[in-house]
TORLUM-306711 format. One record per atom (N, C-alpha, C, O, CB): chain; atom name; x, z, y. Coordinates in Angstrom, 3 decimals. Each point is the difference from the previous one (the first is absolute). Glycine has a CB too. Layout:
residues N
unit:site:xx:zz:yy
A:CA:X:Z:Y
...
***
This chain:
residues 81
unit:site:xx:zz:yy
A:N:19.663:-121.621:-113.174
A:CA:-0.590:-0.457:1.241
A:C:1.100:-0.118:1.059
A:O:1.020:0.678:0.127
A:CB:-3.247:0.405:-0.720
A:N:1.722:-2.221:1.402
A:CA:1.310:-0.378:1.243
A:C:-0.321:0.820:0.889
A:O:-1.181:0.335:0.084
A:CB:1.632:-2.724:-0.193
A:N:0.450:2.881:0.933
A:CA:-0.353:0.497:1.697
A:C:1.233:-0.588:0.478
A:O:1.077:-0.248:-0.543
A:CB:-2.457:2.753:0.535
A:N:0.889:-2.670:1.262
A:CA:0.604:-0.469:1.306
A:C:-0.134:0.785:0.869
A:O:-1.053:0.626:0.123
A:CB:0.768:-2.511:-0.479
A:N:1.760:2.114:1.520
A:CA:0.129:0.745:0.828
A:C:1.152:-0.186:1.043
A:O:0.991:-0.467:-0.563
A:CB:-2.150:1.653:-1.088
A:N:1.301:-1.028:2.636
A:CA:1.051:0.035:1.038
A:C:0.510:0.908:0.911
A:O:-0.765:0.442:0.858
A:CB:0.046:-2.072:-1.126
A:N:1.833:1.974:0.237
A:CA:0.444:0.905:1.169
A:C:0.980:-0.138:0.907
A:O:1.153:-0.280:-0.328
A:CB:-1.838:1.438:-0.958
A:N:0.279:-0.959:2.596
A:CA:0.943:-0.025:0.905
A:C:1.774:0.726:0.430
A:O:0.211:1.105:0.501
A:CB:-2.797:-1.538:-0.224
A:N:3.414:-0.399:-0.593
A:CA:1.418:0.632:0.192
A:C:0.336:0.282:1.128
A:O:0.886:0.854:0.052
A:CB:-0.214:-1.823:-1.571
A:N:-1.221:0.386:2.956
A:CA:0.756:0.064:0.988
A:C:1.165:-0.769:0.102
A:O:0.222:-1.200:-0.159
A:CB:-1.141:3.046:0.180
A:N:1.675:-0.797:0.309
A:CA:1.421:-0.621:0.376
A:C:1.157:0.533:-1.335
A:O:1.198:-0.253:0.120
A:CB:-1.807:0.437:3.011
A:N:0.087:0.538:-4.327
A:CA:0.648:0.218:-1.154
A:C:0.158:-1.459:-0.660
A:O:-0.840:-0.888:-0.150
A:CB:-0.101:3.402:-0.059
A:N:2.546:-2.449:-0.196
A:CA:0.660:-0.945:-1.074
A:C:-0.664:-0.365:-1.252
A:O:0.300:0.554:-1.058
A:CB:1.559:0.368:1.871
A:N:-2.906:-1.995:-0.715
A:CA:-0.312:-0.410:-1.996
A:C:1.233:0.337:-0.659
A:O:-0.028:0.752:-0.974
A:CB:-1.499:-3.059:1.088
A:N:2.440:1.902:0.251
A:CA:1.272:-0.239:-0.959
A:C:0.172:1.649:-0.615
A:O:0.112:0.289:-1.191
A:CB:1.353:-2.606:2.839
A:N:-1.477:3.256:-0.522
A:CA:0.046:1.405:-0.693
A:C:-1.166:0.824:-0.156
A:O:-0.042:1.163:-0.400
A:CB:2.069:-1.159:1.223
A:N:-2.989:-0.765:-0.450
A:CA:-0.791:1.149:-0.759
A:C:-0.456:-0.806:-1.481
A:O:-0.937:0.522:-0.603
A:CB:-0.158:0.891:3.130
A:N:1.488:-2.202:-2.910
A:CA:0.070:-1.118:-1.255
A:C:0.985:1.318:-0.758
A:O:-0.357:0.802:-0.863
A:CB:0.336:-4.158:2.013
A:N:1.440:3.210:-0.423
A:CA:0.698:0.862:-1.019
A:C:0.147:1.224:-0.423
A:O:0.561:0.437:-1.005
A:CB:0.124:-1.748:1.503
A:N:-1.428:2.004:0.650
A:CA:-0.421:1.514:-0.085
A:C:-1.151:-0.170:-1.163
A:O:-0.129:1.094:-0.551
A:CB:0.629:-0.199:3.351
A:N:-1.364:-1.859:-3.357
A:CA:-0.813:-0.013:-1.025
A:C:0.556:-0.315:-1.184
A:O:0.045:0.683:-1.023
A:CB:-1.542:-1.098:2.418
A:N:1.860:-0.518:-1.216
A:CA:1.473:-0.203:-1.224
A:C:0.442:1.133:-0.608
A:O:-0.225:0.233:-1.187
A:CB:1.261:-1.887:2.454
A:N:-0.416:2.388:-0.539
A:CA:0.785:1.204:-0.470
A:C:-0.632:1.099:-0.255
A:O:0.584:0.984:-0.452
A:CB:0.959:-1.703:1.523
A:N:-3.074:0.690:-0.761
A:CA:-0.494:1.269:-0.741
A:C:-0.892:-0.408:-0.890
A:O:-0.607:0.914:-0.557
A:CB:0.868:0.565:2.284
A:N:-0.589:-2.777:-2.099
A:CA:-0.957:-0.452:-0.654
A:C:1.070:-0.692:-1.272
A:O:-0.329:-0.888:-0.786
A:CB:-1.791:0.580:3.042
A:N:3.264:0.897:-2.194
A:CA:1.007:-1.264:-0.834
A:C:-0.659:0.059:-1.465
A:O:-0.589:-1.014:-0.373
A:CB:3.283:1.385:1.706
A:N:-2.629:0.915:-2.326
A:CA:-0.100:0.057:-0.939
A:C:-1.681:0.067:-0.172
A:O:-0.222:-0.005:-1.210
A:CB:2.785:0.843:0.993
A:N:-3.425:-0.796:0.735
A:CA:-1.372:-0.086:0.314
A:C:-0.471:-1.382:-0.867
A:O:-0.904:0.172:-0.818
A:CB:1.147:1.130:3.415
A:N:0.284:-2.562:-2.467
A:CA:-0.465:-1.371:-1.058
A:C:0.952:-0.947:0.658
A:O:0.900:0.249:0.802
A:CB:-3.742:0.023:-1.400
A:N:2.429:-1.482:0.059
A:CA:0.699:-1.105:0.304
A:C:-0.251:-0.372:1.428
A:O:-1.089:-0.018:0.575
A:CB:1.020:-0.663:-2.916
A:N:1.542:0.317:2.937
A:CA:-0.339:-0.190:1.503
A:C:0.028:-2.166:-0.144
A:O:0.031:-0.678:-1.027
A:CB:1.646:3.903:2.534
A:N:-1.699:-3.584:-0.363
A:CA:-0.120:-1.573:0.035
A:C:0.317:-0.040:1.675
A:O:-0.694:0.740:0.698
A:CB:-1.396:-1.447:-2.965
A:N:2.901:0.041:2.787
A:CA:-0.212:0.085:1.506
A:C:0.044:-1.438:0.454
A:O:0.102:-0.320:1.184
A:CB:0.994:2.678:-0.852
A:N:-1.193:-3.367:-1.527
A:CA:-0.364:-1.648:0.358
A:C:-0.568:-0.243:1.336
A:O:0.199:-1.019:0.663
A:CB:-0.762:0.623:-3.013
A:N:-0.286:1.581:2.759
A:CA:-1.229:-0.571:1.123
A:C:-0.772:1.400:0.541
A:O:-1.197:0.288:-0.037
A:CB:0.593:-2.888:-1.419
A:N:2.307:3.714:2.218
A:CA:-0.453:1.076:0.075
A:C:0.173:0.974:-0.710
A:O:1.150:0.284:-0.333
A:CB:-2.162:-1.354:1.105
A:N:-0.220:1.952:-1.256
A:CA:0.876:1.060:-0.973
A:C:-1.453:-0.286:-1.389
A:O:-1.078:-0.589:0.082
A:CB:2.794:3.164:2.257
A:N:-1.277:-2.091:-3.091
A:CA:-1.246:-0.163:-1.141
A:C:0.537:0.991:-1.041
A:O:1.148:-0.015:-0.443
A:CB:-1.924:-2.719:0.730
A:N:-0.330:3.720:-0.672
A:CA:0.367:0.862:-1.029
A:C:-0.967:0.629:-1.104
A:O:-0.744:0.974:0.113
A:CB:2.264:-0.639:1.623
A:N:-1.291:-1.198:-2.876
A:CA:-0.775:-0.328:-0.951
A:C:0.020:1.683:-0.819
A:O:0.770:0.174:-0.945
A:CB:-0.153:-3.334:0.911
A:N:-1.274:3.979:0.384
A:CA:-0.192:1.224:-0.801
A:C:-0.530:0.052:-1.345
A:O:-0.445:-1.088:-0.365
A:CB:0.218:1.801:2.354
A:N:0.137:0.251:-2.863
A:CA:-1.031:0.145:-1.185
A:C:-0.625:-0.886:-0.241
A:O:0.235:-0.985:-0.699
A:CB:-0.491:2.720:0.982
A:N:-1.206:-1.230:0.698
A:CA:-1.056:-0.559:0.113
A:C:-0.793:-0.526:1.015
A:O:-1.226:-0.111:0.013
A:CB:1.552:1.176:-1.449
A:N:0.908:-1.538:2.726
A:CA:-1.087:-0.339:0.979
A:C:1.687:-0.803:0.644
A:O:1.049:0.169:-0.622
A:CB:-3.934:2.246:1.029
A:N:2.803:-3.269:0.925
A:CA:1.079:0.052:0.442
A:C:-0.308:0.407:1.690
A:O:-0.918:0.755:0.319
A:CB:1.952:-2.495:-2.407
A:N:-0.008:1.037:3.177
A:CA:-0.263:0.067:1.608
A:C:1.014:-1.028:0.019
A:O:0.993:-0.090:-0.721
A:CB:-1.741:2.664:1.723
A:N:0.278:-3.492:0.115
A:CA:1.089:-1.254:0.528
A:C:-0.206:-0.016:1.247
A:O:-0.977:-0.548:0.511
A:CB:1.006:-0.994:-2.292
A:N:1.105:2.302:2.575
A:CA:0.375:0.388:1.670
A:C:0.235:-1.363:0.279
A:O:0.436:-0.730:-0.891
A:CB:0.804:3.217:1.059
A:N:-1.516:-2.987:1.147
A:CA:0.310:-1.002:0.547
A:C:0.125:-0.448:1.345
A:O:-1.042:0.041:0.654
A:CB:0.382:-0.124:-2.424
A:N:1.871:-0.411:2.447
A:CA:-0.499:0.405:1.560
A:C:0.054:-1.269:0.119
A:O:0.521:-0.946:-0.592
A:CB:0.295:3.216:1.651
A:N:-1.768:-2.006:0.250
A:CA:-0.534:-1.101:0.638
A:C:0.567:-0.896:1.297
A:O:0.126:0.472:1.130
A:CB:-1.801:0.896:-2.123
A:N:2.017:-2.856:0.592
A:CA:0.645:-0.586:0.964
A:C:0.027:-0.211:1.522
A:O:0.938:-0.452:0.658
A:CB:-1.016:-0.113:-2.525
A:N:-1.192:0.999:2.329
A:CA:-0.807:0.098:1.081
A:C:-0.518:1.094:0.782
A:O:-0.660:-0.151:1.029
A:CB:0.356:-1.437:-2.104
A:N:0.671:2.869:0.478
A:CA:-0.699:1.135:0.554
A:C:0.774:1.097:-0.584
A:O:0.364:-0.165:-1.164
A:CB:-2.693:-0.868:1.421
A:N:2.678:2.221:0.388
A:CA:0.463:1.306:-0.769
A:C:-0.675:0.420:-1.014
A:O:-0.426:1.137:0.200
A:CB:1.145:-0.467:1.553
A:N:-1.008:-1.116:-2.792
A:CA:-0.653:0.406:-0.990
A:C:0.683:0.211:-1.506
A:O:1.051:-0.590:-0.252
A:CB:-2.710:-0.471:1.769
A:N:1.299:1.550:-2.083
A:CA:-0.064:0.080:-1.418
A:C:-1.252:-0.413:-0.622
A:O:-0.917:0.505:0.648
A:CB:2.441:1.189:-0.421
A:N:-1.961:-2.380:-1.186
A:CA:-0.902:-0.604:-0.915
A:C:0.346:0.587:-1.047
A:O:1.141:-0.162:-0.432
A:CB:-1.505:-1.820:1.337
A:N:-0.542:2.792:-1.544
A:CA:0.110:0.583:-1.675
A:C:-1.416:-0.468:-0.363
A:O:-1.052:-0.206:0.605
A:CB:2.715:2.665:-0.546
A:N:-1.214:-2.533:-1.321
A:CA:-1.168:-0.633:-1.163
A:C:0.448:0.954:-1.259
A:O:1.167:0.025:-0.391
A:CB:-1.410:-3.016:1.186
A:N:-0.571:3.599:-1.258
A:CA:-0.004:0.835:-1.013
A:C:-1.269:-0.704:-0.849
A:O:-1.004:-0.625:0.341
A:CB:2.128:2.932:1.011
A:N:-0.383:-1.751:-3.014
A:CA:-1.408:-0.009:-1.278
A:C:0.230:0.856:-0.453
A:O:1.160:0.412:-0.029
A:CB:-1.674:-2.279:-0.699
A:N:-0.313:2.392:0.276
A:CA:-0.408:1.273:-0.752
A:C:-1.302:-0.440:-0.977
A:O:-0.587:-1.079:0.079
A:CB:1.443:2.818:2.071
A:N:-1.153:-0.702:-3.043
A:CA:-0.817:-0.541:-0.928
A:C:-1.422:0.710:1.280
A:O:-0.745:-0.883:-0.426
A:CB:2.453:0.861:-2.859
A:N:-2.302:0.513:3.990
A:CA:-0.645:0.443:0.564
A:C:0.074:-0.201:2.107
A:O:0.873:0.381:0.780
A:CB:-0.743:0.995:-3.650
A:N:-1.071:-1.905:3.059
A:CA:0.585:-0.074:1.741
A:C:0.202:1.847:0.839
A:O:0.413:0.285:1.124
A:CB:-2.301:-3.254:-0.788
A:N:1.557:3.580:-1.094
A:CA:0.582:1.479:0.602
A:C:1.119:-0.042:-0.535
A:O:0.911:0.303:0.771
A:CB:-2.751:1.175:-0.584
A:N:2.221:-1.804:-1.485
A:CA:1.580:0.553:-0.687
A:C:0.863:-1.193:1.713
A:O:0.767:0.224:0.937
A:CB:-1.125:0.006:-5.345
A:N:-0.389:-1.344:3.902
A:CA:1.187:-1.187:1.685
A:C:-0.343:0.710:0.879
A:O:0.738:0.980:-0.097
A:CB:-0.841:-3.694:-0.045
A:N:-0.574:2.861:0.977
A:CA:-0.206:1.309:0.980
A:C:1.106:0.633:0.127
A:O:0.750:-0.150:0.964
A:CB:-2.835:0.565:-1.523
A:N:2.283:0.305:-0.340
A:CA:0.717:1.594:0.232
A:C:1.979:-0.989:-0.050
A:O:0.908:0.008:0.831
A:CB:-3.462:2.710:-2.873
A:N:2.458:-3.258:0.958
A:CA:0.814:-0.767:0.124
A:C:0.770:-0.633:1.180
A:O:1.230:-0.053:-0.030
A:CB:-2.435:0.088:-1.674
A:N:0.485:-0.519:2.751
A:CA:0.403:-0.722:1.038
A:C:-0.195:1.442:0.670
A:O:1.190:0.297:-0.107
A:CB:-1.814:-3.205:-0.078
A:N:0.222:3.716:0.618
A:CA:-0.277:1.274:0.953
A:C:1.561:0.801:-0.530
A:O:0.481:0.735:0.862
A:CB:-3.883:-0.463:-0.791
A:N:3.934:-0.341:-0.969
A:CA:0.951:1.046:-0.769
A:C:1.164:-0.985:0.576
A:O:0.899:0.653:0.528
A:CB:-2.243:0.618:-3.107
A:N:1.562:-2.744:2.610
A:CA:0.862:-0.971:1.234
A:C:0.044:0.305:1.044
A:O:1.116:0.395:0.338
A:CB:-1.504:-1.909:-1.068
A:N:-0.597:1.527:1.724
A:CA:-0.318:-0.088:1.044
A:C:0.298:1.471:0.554
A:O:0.195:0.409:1.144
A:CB:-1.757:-2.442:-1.662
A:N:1.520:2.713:-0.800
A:CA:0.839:1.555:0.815
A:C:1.411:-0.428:0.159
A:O:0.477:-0.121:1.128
A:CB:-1.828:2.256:-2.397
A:N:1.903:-2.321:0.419
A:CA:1.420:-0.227:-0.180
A:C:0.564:-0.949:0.907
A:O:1.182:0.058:0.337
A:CB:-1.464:0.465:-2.548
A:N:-0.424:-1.296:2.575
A:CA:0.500:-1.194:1.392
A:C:-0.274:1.206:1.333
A:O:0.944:0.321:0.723
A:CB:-2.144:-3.467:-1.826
A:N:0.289:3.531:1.231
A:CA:-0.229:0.884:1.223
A:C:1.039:0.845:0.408
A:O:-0.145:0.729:0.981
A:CB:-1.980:-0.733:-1.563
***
């Protein structure tokens, strides 16, 4: 199941809080940063994305369950905070 979600950066760098995820998520699955960050886990992935128009971050998570994407994007959204 998909979820969608957004969070506000303020005045924090996409560029580093991109790489502060990078680096603790390295060995975690396949990363992709074509269009942002994307990280294809096990069994589910998350694709961070900021937004051209607004301090934001855009994550989209799948999981086989919308609580497993839930917790998923909530377990991001700590880590950006």
């Amino acid at each position: 199941m998909i979820t969608k979600s957004k969070i506000d950066i303020g005045s924090k760098s996409f560029d580093k809080v991109i790489k502060g995820i990078k680096e603790k998520y390295k060995s975690a699955g396949t990363m992709n940063t074509d269009d942002g960050l994307k990280i294809d886990l096990s069994d589910s992935w998350i694709h961070l994305r900021k937004s051209n128009t607004e301090p934001i971050i855009r994550i989209i998570s799948e999981a086989k369950s919308v609580e497993e994407a839930k917790k998923l994007i909530n377990e991001f959204k700590k880590e950006i905070s």
